[in-house]
C-alpha positions, -999 to +999 in steps of 0.1 A: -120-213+085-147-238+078-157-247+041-187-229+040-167-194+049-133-208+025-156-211-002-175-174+008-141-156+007-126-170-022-162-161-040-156-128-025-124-121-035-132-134-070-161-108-073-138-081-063-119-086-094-149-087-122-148-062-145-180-049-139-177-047-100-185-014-089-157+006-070-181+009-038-178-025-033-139-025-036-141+005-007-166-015+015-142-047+016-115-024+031-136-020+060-138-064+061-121-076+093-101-101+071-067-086+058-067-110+027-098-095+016-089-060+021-055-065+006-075-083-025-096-052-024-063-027-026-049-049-057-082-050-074-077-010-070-047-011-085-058-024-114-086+000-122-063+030-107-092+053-098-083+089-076-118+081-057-100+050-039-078+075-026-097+087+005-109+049+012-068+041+010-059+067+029-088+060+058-071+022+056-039+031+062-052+054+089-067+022+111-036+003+106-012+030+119-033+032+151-015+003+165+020-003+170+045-025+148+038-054+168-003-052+171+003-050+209-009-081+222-021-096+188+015-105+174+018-132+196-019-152+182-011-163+146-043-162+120-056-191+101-033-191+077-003-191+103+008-154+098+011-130+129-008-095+128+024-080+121+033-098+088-006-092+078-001-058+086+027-048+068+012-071+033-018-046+037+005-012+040+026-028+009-009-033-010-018+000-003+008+015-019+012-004-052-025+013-051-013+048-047+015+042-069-011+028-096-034+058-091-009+081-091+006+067-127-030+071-141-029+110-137-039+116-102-002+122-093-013+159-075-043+143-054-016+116-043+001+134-029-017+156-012-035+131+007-005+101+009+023+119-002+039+129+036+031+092+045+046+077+014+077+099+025+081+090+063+071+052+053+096+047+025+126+059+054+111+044+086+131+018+099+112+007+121+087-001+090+091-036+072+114-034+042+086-048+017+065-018+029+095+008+029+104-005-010+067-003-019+066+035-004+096+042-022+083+031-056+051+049-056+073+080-048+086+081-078+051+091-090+054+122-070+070+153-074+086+177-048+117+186-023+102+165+004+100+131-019+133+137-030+147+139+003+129+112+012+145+094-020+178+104-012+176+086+025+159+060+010+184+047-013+212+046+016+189+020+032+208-011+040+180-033+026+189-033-013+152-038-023+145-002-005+173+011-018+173-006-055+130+012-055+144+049-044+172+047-072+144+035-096+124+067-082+146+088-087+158+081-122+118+085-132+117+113-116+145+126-134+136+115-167+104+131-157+120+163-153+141+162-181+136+186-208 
């Protein structure tokens, strides 16, 4: 990056964070090229925990599960900041759902999971899936209700990776709290 566009994201970023920055311009910086700035964007989100940044999550998450694990080709050519598509990738997916797990813990638990709730699920057991992304997935489940989080829970917290495991036990026990009379 030259100065001029250092200096141009940084402002960015710092704008997405203002108190008075609309929401619009959180979605449009989803749609930015640069991952930084749309996973910026999804903490920003998290923060003001809105169920209208669902559908702009959701289409996110959407354009980065059209590629495989590796970013075919792209793994291999690292980004200015010496980070291969793959790690940038999963920081994005792991941003996103701190955002849906924020949302969700506002009150919009129900529209959660109706749009990201079967994603969250098959995310927070998928091997094949970064850890950091499969312990994020896990946590925002236990914002959710439902058979198939629980399930999803319950595999979860036999993954071998104790973060994963450690956020699907913490799941649960909310969940069960939750439930408690």
């Amino acid at each position: 990056m030259n100065p001029t566009s250092t200096l141009d994201f940084f402002l960015r970023v710092d704008g997405l964070f203002a108190p008075d920055a609309p929401l619009e311009a959180l979605h449009v910086a989803l749609h930015d090229e640069r991952w930084e700035l749309q996973q910026a964007a999804l903490h920003a989100l998290s923060l003001r925990a809105k169920s209208t940044s669902i559908a702009p999550i959701v289409d996110l998450i959407a354009r980065h599960e059209c590629t495989d694990r590796y970013g075919n080709q792209e793994t291999a050519s690292p980004n200015p900041l010496g980070l291969t598509i793959q790690k940038c990738r999963y920081r994005v997916k792991q941003a996103a759902c701190h955002a849906l797990a924020a949302i969700a813990a506002g009150g919009a638990a129900e529209a959660v999971q109706r749009h990201a709730g079967a994603w969250l699920c098959r995310t927070a057991i998928n091997q094949e899936e970064d850890y950091p992304v499969r312990a994020a997935a896990s946590g925002a489940l236990g914002h959710l209700t439902g058979e198939a989080v629980r399930t999803a829970l319950d595999q979860a917290k036999l993954d071998t990776e104790w973060c994963t495991a450690a956020w699907a036990r913490k799941s649960l026990a909310r969940m069960d709290a939750v439930a408690a009379p």
